[in-house]
TITORNU-177219 format. One record per residue (C-alpha): x, y, z. Coordinates in nm, 3 decimals. Layout:
// TITORNU-177219
X: X Y: Y Z: Z
...
END
This chain:
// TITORNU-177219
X: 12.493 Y: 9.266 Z: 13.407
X: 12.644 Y: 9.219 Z: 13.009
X: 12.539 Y: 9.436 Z: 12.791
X: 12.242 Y: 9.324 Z: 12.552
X: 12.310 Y: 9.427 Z: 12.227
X: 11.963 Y: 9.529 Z: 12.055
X: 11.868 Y: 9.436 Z: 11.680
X: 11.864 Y: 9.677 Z: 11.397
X: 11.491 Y: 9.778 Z: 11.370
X: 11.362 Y: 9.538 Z: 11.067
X: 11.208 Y: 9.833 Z: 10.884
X: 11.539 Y: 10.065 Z: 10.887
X: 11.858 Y: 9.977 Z: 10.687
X: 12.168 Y: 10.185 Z: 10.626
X: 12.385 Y: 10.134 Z: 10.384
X: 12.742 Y: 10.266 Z: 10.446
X: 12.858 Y: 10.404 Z: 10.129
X: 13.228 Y: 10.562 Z: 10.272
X: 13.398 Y: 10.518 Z: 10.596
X: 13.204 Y: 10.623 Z: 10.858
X: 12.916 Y: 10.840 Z: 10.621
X: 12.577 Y: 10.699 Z: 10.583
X: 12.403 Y: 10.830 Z: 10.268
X: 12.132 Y: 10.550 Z: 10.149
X: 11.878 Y: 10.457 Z: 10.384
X: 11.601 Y: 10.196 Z: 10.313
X: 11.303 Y: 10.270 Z: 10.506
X: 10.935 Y: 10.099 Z: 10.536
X: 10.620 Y: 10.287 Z: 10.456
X: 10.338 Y: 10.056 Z: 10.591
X: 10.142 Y: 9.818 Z: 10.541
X: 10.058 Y: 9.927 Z: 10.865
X: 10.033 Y: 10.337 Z: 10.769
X: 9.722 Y: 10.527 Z: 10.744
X: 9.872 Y: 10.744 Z: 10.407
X: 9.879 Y: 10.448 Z: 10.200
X: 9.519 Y: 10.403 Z: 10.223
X: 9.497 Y: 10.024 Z: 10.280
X: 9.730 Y: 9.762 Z: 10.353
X: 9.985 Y: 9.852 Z: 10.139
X: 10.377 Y: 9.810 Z: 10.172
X: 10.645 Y: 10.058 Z: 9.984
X: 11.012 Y: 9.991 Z: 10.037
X: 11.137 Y: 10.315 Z: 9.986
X: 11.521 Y: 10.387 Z: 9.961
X: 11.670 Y: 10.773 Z: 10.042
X: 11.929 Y: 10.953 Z: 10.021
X: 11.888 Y: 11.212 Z: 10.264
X: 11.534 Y: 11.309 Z: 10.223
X: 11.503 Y: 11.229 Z: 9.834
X: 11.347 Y: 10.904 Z: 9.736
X: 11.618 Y: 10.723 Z: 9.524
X: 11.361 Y: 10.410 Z: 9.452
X: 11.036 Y: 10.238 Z: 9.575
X: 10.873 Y: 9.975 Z: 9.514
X: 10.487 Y: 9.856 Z: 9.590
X: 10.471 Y: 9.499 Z: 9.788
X: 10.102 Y: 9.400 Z: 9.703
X: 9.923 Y: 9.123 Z: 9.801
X: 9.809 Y: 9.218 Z: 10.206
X: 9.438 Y: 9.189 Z: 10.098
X: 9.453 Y: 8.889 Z: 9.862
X: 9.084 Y: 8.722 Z: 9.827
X: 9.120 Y: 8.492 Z: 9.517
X: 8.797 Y: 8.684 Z: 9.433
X: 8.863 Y: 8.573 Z: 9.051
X: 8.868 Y: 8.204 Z: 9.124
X: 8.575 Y: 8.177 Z: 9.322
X: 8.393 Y: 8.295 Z: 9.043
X: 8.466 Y: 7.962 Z: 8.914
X: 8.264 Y: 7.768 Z: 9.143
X: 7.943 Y: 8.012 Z: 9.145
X: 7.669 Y: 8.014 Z: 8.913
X: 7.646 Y: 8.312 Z: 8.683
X: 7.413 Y: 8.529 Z: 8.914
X: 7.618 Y: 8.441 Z: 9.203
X: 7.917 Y: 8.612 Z: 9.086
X: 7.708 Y: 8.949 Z: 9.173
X: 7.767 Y: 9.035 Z: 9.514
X: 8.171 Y: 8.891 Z: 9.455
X: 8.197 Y: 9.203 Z: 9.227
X: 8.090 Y: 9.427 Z: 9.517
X: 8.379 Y: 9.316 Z: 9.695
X: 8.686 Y: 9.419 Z: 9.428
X: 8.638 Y: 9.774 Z: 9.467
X: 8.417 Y: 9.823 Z: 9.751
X: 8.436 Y: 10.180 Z: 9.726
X: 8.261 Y: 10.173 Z: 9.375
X: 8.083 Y: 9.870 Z: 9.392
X: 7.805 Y: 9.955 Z: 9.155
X: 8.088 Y: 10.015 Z: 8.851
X: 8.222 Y: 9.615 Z: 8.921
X: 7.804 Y: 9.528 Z: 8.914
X: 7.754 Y: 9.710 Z: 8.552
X: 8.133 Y: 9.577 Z: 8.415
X: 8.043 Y: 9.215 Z: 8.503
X: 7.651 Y: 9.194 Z: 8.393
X: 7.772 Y: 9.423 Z: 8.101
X: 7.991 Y: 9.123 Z: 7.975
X: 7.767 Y: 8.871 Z: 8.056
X: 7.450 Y: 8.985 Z: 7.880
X: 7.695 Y: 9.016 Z: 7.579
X: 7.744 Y: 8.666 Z: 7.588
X: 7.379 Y: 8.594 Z: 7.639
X: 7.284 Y: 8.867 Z: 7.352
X: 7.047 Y: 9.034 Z: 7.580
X: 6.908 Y: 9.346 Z: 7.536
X: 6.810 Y: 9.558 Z: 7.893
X: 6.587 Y: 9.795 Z: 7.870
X: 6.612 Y: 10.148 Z: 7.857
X: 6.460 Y: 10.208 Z: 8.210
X: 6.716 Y: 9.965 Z: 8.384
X: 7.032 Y: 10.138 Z: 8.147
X: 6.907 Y: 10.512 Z: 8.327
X: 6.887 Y: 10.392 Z: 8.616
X: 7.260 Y: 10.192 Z: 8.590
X: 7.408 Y: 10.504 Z: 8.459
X: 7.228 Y: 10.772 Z: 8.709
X: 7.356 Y: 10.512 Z: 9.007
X: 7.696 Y: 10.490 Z: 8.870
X: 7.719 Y: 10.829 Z: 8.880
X: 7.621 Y: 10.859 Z: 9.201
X: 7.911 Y: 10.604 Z: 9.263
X: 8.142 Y: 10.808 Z: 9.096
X: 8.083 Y: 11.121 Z: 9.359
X: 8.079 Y: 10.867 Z: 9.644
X: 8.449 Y: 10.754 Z: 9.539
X: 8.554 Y: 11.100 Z: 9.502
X: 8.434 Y: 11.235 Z: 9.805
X: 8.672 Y: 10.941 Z: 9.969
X: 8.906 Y: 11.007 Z: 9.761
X: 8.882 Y: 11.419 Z: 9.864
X: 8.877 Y: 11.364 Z: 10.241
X: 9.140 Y: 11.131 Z: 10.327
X: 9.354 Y: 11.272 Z: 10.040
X: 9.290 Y: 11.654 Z: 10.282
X: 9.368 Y: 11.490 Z: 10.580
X: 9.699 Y: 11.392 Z: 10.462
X: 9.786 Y: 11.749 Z: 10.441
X: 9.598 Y: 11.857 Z: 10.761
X: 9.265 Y: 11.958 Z: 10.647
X: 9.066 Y: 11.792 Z: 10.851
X: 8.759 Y: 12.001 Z: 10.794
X: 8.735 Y: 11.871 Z: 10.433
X: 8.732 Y: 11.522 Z: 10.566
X: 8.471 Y: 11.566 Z: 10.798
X: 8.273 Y: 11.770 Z: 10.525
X: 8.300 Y: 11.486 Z: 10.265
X: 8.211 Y: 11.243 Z: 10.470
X: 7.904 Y: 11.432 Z: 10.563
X: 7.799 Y: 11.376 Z: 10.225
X: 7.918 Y: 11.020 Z: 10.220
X: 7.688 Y: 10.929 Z: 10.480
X: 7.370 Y: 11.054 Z: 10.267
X: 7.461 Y: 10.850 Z: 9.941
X: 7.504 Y: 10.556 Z: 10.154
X: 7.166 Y: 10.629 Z: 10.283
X: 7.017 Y: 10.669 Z: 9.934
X: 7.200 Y: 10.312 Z: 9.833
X: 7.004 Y: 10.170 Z: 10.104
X: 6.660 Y: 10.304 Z: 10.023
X: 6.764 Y: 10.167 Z: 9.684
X: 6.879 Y: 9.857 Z: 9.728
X: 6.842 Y: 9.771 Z: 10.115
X: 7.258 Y: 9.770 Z: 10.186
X: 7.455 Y: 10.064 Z: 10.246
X: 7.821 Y: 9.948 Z: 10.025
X: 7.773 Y: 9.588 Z: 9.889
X: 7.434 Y: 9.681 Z: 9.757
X: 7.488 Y: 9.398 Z: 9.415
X: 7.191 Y: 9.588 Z: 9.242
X: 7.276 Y: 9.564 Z: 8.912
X: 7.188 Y: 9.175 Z: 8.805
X: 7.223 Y: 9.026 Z: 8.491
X: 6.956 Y: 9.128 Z: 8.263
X: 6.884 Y: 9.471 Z: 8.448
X: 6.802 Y: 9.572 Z: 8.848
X: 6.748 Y: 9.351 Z: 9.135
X: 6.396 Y: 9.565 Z: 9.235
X: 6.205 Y: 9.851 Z: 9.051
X: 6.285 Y: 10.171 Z: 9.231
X: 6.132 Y: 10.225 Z: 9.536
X: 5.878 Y: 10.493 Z: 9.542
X: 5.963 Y: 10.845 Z: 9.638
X: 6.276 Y: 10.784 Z: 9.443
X: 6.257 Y: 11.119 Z: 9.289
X: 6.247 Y: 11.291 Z: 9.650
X: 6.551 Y: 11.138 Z: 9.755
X: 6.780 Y: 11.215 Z: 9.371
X: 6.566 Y: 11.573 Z: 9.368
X: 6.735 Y: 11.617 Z: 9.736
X: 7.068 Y: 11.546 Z: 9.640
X: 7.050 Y: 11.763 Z: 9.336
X: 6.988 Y: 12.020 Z: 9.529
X: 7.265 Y: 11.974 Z: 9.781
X: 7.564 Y: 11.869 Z: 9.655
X: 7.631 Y: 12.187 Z: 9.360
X: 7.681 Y: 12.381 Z: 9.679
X: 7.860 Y: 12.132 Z: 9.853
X: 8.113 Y: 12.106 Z: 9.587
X: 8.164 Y: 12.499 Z: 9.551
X: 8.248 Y: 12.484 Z: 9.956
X: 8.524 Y: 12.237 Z: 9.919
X: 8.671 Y: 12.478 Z: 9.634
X: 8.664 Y: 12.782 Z: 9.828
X: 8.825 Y: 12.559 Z: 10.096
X: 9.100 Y: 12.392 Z: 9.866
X: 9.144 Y: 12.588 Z: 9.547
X: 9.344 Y: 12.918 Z: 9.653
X: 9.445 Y: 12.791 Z: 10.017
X: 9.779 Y: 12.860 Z: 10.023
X: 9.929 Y: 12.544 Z: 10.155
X: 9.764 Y: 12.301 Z: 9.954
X: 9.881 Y: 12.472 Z: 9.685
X: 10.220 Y: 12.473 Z: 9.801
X: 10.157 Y: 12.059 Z: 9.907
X: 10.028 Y: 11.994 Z: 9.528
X: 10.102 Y: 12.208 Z: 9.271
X: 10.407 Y: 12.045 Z: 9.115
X: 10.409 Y: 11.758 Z: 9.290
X: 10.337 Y: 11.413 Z: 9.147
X: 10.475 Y: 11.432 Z: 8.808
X: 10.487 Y: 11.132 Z: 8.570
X: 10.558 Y: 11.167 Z: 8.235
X: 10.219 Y: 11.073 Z: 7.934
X: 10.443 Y: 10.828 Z: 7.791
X: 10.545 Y: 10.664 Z: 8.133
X: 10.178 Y: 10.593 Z: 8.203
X: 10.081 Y: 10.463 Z: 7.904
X: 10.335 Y: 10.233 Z: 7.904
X: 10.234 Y: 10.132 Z: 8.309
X: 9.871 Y: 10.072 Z: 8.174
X: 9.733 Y: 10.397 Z: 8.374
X: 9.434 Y: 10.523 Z: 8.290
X: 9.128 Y: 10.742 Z: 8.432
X: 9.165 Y: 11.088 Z: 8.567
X: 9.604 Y: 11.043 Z: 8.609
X: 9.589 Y: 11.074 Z: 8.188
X: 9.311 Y: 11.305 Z: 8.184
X: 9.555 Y: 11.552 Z: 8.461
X: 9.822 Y: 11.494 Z: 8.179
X: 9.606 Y: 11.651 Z: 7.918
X: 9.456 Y: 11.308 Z: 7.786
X: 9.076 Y: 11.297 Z: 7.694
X: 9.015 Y: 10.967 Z: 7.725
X: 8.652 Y: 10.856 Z: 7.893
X: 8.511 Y: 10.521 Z: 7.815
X: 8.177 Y: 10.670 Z: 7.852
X: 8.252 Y: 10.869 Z: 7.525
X: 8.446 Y: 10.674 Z: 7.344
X: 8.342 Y: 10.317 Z: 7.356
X: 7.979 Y: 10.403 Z: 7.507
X: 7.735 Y: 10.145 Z: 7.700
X: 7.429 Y: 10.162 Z: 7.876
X: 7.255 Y: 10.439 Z: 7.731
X: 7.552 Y: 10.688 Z: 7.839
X: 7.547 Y: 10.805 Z: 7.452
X: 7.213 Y: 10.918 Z: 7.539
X: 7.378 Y: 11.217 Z: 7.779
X: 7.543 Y: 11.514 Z: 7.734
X: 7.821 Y: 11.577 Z: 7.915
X: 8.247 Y: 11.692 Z: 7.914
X: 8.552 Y: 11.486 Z: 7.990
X: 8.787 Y: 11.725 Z: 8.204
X: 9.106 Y: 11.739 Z: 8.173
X: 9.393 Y: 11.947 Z: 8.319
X: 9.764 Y: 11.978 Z: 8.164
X: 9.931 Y: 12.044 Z: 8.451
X: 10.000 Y: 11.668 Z: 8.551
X: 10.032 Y: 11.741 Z: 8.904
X: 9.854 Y: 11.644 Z: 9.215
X: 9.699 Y: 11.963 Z: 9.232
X: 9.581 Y: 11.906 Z: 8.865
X: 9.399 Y: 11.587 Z: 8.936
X: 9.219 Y: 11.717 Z: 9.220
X: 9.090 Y: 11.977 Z: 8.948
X: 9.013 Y: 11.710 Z: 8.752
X: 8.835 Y: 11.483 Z: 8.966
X: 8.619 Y: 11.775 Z: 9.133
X: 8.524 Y: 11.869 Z: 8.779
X: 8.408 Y: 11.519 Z: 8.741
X: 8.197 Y: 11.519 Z: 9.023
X: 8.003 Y: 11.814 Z: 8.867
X: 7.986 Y: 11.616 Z: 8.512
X: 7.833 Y: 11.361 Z: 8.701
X: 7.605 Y: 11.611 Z: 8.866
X: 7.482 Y: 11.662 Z: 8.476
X: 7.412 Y: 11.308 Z: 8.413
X: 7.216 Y: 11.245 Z: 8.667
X: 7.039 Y: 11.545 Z: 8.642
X: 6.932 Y: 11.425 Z: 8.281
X: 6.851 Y: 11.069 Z: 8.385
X: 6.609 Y: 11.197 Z: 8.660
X: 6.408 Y: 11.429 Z: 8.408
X: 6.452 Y: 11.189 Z: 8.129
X: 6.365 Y: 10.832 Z: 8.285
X: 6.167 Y: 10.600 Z: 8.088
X: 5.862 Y: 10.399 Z: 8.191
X: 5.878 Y: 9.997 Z: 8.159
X: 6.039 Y: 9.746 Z: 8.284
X: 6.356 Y: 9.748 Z: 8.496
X: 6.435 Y: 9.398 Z: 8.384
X: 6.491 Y: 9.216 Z: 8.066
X: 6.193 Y: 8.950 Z: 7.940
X: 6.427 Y: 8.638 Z: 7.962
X: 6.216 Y: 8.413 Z: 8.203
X: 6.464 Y: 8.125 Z: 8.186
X: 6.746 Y: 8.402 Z: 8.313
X: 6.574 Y: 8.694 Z: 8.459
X: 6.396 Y: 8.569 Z: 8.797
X: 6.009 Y: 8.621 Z: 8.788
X: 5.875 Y: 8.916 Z: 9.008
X: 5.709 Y: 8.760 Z: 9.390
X: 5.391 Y: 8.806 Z: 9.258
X: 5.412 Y: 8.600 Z: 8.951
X: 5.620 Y: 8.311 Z: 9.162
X: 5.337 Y: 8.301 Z: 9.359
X: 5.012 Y: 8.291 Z: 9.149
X: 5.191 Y: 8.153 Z: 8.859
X: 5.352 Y: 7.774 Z: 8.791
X: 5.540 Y: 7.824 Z: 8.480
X: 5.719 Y: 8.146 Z: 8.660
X: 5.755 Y: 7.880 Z: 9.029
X: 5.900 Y: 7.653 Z: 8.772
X: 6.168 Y: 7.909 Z: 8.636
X: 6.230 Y: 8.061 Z: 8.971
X: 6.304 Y: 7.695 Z: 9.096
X: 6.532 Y: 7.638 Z: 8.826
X: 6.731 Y: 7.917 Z: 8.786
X: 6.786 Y: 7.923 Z: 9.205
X: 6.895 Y: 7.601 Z: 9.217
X: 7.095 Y: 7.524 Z: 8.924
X: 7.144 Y: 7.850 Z: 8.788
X: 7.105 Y: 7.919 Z: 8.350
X: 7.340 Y: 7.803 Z: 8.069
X: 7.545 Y: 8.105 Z: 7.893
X: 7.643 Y: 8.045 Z: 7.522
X: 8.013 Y: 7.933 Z: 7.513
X: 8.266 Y: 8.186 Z: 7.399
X: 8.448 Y: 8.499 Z: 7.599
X: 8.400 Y: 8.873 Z: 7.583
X: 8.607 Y: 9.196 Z: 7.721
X: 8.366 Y: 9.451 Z: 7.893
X: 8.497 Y: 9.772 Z: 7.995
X: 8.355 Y: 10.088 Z: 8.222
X: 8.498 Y: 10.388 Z: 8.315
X: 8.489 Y: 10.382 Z: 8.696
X: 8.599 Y: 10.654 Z: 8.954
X: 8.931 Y: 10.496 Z: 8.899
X: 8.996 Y: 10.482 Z: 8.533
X: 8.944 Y: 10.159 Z: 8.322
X: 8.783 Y: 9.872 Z: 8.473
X: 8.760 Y: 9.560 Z: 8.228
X: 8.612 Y: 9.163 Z: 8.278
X: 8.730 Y: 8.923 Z: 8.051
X: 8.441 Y: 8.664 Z: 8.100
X: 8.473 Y: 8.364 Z: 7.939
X: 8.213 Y: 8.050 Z: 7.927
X: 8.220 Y: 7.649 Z: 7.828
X: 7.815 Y: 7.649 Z: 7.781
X: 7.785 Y: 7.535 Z: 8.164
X: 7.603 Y: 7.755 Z: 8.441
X: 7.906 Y: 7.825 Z: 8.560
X: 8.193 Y: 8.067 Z: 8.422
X: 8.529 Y: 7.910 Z: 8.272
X: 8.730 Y: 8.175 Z: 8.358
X: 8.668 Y: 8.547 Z: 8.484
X: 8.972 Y: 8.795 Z: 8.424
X: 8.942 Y: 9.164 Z: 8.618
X: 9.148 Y: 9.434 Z: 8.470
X: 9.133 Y: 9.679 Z: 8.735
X: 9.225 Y: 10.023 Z: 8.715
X: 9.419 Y: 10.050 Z: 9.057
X: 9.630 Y: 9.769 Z: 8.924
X: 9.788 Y: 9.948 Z: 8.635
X: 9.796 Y: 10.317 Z: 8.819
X: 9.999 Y: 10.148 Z: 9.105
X: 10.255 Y: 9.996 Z: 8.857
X: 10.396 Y: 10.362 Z: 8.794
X: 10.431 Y: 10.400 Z: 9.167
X: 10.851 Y: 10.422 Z: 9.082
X: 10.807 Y: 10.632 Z: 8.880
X: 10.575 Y: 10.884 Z: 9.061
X: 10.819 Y: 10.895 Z: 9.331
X: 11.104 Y: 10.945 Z: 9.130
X: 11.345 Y: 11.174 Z: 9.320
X: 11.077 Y: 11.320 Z: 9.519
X: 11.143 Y: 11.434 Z: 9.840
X: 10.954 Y: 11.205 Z: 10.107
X: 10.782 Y: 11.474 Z: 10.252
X: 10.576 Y: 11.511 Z: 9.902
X: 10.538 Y: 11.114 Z: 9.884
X: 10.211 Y: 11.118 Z: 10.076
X: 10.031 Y: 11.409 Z: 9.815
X: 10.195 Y: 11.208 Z: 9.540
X: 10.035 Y: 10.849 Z: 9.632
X: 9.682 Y: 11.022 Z: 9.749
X: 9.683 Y: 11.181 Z: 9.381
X: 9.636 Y: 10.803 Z: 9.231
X: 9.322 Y: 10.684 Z: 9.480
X: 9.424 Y: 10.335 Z: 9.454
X: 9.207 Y: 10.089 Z: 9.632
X: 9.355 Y: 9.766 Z: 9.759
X: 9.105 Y: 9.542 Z: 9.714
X: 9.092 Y: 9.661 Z: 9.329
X: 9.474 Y: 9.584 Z: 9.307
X: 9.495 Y: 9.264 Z: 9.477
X: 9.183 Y: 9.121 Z: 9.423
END
């Protein structure tokens, strides 16, 4: 029988640099790899075990999110927002109404702005604890994943007593919340306010002064300040390089100059230093809700727009002016003053931004999503920047990219 000469593999290519010694090899790291933490691709080239160069091949989980916008009416945009980063959808709800009630010049009021913040924050820990447990796992600590995703399991829970869906829950709407909270919403925040301080001190004792994550993370992952400013990084990658930067303090909205809390920050700009960072956050956020459950003003959850804000079920049904507004805004949605406006939020991932613009139709022009995940994943050649591979997986945990965010 002849001899069948097999192909090279397509994902491994060596580059002969001298007769007969191989010393650059070009290897594949997904898109089908559970340490990239979606369908991403990284072309990685080594020499030896040191990572010479990489680069990020987006793109795998493409939705044209952005221009279907286009073709929905104002309120319909909602749940698409849910859908950038699902793993914080509530931040993409509060950017996009944020920017849109600009445009209208409408004011929410201050019962719907507690309850956006104290959700958000609840968002923020529900990220993190992702973030946390498949960022352990990586480096074998599988307890920690099970742990956060313990806790996962009861915000999702509390979304759906909210809202009625677990992730895509679109219950921020433009002019304030979908529903009034349910009642017996203060059992179900009291509950978690109870739980998760101690929750977070058992993942410490776990992580903090264990010997090998400390040895997996601590001086790991360095980029330079300067390199990721100049990538467009933000959230808490700067704020492990010593940054304090929060949109929540420095360009505040919704009532979140109302609360008293820190932005942490760590100057070790590490891996291990943004896990400090990000667990510190979780107990910041801890604070804010805290204050929005013992401060949360009576009134309405929704602004008093008729002609944008649709009438409660009772009104629609005993009332024709509210039928007549609820018929009309369903079916051909409301006009929004012509001009454009940049909204940004500080989400679990750093700066999150809609451009928004409008023509005067019921329709947006143009809708423009700066994500955060985006810009940290541009200083991906950088981060790996004559790193050895086996650190490569601590290194791209540390950022807690999310596809959908970056390829929108």
């Amino acid at each position: 029988m002849a001899d069948i000469e097999t192909p090279a593999a397509p994902y491994l290519e060596e580059t002969v640099i001298d007769s007969g010694t191989t010393r650059e090899m070009t290897l594949n790291m997904g898109p089908q790899h559970p340490s990239t933490h979606g369908v991403l691709r990284i072309v990685i080239k080594l020499d030896g075990e040191i990572i010479t160069d990489a680069k990020a091949d987006i793109g795998y989980l493409h939705t044209g999110i952005e221009k279907q916008c286009e073709s929905k009416t104002w309120q319909q945009v909602v749940p698409l927002t849910d859908r950038v980063d699902y793993l914080s959808n509530l931040s993409n709800n509060l950017a996009y109404c944020l920017a849109v009630e600009k445009l209208l010049g409408l004011e929410v009021p201050l019962r719907a702005q507690y309850f956006r913040v104290m959700l958000s924050e609840i968002t923020r820990i529900n990220s993190h604890l992702i973030w946390l447990g498949t960022s352990a796992i990586d480096l074998g600590a599988m307890s920690v994943f099970f742990y956060c995703f313990r806790e996962r399991e009861e915000i999702l829970r509390l979304f759906e007593f909210f809202s009625g869906q677990r992730m895509m829950t679109s219950y921020f709407r433009i002019g304030g919340l979908a529903l009034d909270a349910p009642r017996g919403w203060r059992k179900w925040i009291k509950k978690f306010l109870d739980v998760m301080p101690s929750r977070i001190e058992m993942w410490e004792n776990l992580l903090n002064e264990n010997p090998i994550f400390k040895k997996r993370t601590q001086g790991v992952g360095f980029i330079s300040l300067e390199d990721m400013l100049d990538f467009g990084v933000t959230g808490p990658m700067l704020r492990g390089a010593g940054m304090k930067v929060d949109l929540r303090k420095d360009v505040p909205y919704s009532s979140y100059d109302k609360f008293t809390f820190d932005v942490p920050t760590q100057t070790s700009n590490d891996v291990y230093g943004r896990y400090l960072v990000r667990m510190e956050e979780m107990k910041q956020s801890l604070r804010i809700i805290q204050q929005c459950y013992d401060g949360m003003p009576e009134g309405d959850w929704t602004a008093d727009a008729p002609k944008i804000v649709l009438p409660d079920r009772e009104r629609m049904k005993t009332q024709m002016e509210a039928l007549i507004y609820h018929f009309k805004i369903v079916t051909e949605g409301f006009r929004v003053p012509a001009g454009d406006v940049y909204q940004a939020v500080e989400s679990p991932r750093g700066e999150l931004g809609y451009y928004v613009v409008s023509d005067g139709t019921s329709k947006p022009y143009r809708i423009f999503m700066r994500t955060p995940s985006f810009g940290n994943l541009q200083s991906l050649a950088k981060l790996f920047e004559r790193v050895p591979i086996a650190d490569s997986i601590a290194s791209l945990g540390s950022m807690d990219f999310v596809l959908g965010d970056t390829d929108r």
